[in-house]
N, C-alpha and C positions, 0 to 999 in steps of 0.2 A: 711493247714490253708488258703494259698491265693486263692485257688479254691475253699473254704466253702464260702470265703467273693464275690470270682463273682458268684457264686450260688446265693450269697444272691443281689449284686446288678441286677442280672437278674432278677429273682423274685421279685422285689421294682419295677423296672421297666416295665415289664409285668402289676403286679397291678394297677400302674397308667395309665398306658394306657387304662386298660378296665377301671378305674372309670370313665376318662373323657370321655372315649363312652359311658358308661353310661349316663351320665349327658345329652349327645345330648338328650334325651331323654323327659325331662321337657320343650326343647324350641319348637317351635310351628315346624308342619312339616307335610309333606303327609303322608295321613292312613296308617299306618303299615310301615312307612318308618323311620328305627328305625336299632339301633344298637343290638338289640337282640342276631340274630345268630350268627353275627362275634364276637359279647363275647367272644359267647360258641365254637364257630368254634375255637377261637385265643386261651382260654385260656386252652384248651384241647391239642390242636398243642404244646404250649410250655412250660407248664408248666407239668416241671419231676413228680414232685410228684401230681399222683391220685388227694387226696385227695384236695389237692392245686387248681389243675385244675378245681375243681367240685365246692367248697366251695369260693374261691374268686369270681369269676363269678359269682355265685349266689347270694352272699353279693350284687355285685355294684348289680344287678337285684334290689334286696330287697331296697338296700339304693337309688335308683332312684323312684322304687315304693312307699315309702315313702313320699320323695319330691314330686311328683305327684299325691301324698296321700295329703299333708299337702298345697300345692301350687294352686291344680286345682281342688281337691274333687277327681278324680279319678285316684288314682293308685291303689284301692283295687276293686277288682269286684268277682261273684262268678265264674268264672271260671282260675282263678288265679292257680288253681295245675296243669292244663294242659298247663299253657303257661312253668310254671317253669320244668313239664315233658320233654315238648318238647327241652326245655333249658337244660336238662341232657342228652336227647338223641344228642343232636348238641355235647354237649361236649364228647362222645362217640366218635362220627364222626370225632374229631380231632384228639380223639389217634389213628387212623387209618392213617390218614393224616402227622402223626410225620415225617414219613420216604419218605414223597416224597412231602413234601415242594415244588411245584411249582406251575407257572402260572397257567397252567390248573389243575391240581390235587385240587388248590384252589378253582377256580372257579366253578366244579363241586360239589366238597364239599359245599359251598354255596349255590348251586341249590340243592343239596341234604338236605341242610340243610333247604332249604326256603320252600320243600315239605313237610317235616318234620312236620312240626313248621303249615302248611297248616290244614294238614290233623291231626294230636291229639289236635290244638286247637278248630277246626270246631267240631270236634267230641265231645269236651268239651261244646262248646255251644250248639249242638243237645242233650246232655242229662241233660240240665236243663229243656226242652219239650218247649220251646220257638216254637220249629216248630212241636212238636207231637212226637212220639215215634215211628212209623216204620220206614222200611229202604225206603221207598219213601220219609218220612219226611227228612231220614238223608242225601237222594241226593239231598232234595232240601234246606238242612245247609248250603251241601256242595256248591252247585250252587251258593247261595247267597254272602258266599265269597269270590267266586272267583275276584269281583272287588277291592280287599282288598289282594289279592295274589301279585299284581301286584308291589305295596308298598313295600311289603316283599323281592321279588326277589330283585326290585333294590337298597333296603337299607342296602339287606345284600350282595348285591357283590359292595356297593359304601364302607360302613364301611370295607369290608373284605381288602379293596383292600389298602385305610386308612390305616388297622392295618398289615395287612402283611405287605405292602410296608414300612411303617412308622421303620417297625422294621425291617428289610431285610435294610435299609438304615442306622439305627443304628448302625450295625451289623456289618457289609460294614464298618464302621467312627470307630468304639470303637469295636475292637478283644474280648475284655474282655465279652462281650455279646454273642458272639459265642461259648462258651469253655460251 
């Protein structure tokens, strides 16, 4: 019984963490500097159940694209299944990372995660034909991006570092987090 209830306040607390990174996300900030992958990075690392890991993360996604849906006119666009692909595949990358929890194993992950995230959503915007439909067109998606890569790395190893640390100091203060 007392191990269901720190199952369950781990989980409450994991959740809120990714909402309000989520939320960074409506206030003004550099291109693509955003809490995206450390979501997906964070909520894959600690959350036990699959399914948990996949579907909360996605939610704050959803429920932040909404607010930037409802607050700015853009949180919906058509390439929206490739951000949230890329956002399943980052969550992947976490259950990988369960077991070696550290500095660097983070960090990498993060740059794995920010290539990720790089290369299926360019790809997403080269097949709406914005730049044409061959593979010259799709290196020059890709090329286009890449000042917008830049964003990406550093907001997913400022958040990563945020939600690790954040929690790794919990963790540290409150045992019951740990188990």
């Amino acid at each position: 019984m007392e191990q269901q209830q720190d199952t369950q306040k781990k989980t409450i607390l994991i959740t809120v963490m990714i909402f309000l990174a989520a939320l960074c996300r409506i206030f003004p900030h550099i291109d693509n500097f955003t809490p995206i992958g450390a979501i997906a990075l964070f909520g894959g690392t600690f959350f036990t159940d699959r399914r948990k890991a996949f579907l909360i993360p996605l939610a704050a996604l959803l429920f932040s694209d909404v607010l930037k849906e409802v607050l700015y006119g853009n949180g919906f666009h058509n390439t929206m299944i490739f951000v949230y692909g890329a956002f399943a595949l980052i969550t992947s990358l976490g259950f990988i990372l369960r077991k070696r929890v550290q500095r660097q194993t983070i960090m990498v992950s993060s740059l794995v995660g920010s290539m990720i995230f790089f290369f299926v959503t360019n790809f997403g915007v080269w097949t709406t034909g914005y730049y044409g439909y061959s593979f010259q067109d799709l290196l020059n998606c890709m090329i286009a991006g890449i000042p917008f890569f830049r964003g990406t790395v550093m907001g997913d190893l400022f958040y990563n570092l945020i939600l690790f640390g954040s929690y790794s100091l919990l963790r540290w203060k409150y045992p019951v987090f740990s188990k």
